[in-house]
C-alpha positions as CSV (number, residue, x, y, z in Angstrom):
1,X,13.9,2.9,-18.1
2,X,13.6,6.8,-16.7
3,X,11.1,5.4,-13.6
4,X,12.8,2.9,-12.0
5,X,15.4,5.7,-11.4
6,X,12.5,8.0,-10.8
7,X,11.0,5.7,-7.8
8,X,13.8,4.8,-6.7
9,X,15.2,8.8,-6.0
10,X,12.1,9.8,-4.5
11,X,12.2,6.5,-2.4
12,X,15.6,7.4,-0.8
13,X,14.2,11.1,-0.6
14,X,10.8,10.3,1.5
15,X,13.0,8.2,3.7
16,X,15.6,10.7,5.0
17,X,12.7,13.5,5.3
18,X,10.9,10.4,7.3
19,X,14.4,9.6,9.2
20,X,14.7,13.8,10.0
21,X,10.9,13.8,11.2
22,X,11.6,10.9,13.6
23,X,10.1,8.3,11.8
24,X,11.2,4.7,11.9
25,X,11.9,3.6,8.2
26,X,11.2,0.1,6.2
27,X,12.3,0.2,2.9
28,X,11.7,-3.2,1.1
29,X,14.0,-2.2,-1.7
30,X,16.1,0.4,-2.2
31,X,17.8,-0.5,-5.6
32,X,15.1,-1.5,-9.1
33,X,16.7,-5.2,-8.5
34,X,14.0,-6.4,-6.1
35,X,13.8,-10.3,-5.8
36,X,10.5,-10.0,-3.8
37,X,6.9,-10.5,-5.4
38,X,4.6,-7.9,-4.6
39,X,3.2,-10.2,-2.1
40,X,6.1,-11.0,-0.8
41,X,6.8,-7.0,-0.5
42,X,3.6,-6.8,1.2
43,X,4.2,-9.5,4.0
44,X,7.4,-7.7,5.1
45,X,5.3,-4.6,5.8
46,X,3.3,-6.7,7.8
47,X,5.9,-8.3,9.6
48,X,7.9,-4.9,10.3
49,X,5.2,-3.9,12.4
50,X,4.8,-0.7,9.9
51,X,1.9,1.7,10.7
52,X,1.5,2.5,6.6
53,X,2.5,1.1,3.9
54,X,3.2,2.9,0.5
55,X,4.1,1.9,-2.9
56,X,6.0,4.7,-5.0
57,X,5.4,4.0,-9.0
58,X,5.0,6.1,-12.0
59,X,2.3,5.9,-14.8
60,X,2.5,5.6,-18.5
61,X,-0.9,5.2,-21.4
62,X,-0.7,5.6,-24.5
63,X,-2.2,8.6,-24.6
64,X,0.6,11.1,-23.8
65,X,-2.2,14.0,-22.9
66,X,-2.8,12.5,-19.5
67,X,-0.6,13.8,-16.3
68,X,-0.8,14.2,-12.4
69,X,-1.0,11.6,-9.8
70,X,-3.7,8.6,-8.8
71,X,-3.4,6.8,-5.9
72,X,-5.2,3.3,-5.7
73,X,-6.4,1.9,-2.5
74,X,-8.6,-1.6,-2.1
75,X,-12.1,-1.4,-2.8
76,X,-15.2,-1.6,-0.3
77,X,-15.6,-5.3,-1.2
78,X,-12.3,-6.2,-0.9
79,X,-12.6,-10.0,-0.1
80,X,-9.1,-10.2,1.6
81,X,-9.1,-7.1,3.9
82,X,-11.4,-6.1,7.4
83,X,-13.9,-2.9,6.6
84,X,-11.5,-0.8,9.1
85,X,-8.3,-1.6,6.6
86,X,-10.0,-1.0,4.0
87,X,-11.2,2.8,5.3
88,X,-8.2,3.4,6.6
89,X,-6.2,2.3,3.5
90,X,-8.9,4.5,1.4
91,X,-8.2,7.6,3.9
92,X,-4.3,7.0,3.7
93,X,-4.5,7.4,-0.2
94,X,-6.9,10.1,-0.2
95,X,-4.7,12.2,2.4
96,X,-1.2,11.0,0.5
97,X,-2.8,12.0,-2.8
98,X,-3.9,15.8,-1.3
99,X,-0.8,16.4,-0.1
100,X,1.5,15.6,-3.0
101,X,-0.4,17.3,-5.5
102,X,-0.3,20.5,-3.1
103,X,3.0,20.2,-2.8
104,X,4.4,19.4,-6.5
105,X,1.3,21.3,-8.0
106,X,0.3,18.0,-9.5
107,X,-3.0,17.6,-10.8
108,X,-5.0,15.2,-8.3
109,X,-6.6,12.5,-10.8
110,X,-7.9,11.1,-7.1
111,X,-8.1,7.7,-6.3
112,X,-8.8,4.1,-8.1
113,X,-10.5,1.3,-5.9
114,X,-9.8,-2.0,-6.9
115,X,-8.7,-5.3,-6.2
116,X,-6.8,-6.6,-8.3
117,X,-3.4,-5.4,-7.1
118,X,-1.6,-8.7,-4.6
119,X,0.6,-5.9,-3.3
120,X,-2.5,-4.1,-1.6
121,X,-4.3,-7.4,-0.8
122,X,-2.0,-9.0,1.0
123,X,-1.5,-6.0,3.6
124,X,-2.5,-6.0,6.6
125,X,-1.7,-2.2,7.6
126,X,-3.4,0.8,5.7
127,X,-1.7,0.6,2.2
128,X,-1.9,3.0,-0.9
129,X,0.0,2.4,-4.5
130,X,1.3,6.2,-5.6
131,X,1.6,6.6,-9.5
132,X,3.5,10.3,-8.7
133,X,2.9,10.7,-12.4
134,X,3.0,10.2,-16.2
135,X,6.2,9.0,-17.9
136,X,4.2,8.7,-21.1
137,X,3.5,12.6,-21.2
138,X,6.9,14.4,-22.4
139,X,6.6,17.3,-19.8
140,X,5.8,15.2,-16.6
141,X,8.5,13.1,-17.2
142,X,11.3,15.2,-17.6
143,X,9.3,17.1,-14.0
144,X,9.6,13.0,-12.2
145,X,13.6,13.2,-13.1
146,X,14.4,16.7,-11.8
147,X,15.7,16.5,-8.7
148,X,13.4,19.5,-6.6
149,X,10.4,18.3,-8.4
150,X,11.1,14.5,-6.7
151,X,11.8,16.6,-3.7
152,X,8.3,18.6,-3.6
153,X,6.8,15.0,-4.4
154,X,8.7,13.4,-1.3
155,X,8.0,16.4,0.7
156,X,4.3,15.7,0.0
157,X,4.4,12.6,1.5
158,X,5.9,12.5,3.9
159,X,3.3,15.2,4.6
160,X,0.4,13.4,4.4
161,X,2.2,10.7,6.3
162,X,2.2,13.3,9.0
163,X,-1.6,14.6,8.0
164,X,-2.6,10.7,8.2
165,X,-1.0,10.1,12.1
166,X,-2.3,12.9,13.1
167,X,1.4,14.6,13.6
C-alpha cells in the first residue's frame, strides 16, 4: 500500500527540516504500525504541550481525474472545540495548504470543514488533516513516491508551520 510509505517519508522529512529550523518535534508514529486510535493520537498532542498539530495522509476516489491537496479543519459549529481553536485550526489549514501547494506546485483543492473526524475533535491545539494528494490518479501517485517531490511537500510545511507562528 504506496501511502503508508508515502506518509510515513514525508513524516520523517518535515521532522528533520522542523529539527534543523529549531523546532521541538512530536511524532506519534513514525512507522504505519500505530496501536493508537485517532483519538488516542490526538490526546498525546495535547499532552505534549504541542503548539500544532498535523496529520499527514494521502487521498484516493474513484475517479482517477482528481489531484492536488485538501486540507480539513473542524467546522464553525464544531460541538467539541472553543471558537478560537476552531479559527485558529481553520487558519493553520489554510496557511499549511498555501504553502504546500506553492511549493510542490500542487493544485490547492482548499479546505473541507467538518466534524466528523475524532482525530480533529478531540484536539485541543490548532489541528489540520493534510491529504498531500491523490493516490488514485496514476501521475500524482508516482509524484507522492519520488523522493524531491515528498521533499517540496515537507518543505512546504514546514513553511507554513513557520508562516502560521509568525517565524
Amino acid at each position: 500500500y504506496a501511502a503508508e510509505v508515502e506518509e510515513e517519508q514525508v513524516a520523517l522529512k518535515l521532522e528533520q527540516i522542523l529539527l534543523e529550523r529549531g523546532y521541538t518535534v512530536i511524532m506519534i508514529r513514525t512507522t504505519n504500525d500505530c496501536p493508537y486510535s485517532n483519538m488516542e493520537r490526538a490526546l498525546a498532542a495535547n499532552a505534549s504541550g504541542a503548539g500544532c498539530f498535523i496529520r499527514i495522509h494521502c487521498n484516493s476516489l474513484d475517479d482517477s481525474s482528481v489531484t492536488g491537496v485538501i486540507n480539513y479543519a473542524p467546522s464553525n459549529s464544531n460541538p467539541y472545540m472553543s471558537g478560537d481553536l476552531i479559527a485558529s485550526s481553520q487558519r493553520f489549514a489554510s496557511i499549511l495548504a498555501q504553502y504546500m501547494c506553492a511549493a510542490a506546485g500542487a493544485q490547492n483543492r482548499g479546505i473541507i470543514n467538518g466534524d466528523e473526524m475524532t482525530g480533529i475533535n478531540w484536539c485541543e491545539v490548532p489541528v489540520s488533516l493534510v491529504e498531500m494528494g491523490f493516490m488514485s490518479n496514476p501521475d500524482e501517485d508516482r509524484k507522492l513516491n519520488d523522493d524531491n517531490y515528498q521533499n517540496l511537500l515537507a518543505q512546504g510545511m514546514a513553511n507554513g508551520i513557520d508562516a502560521y507562528f509568525g517565524r
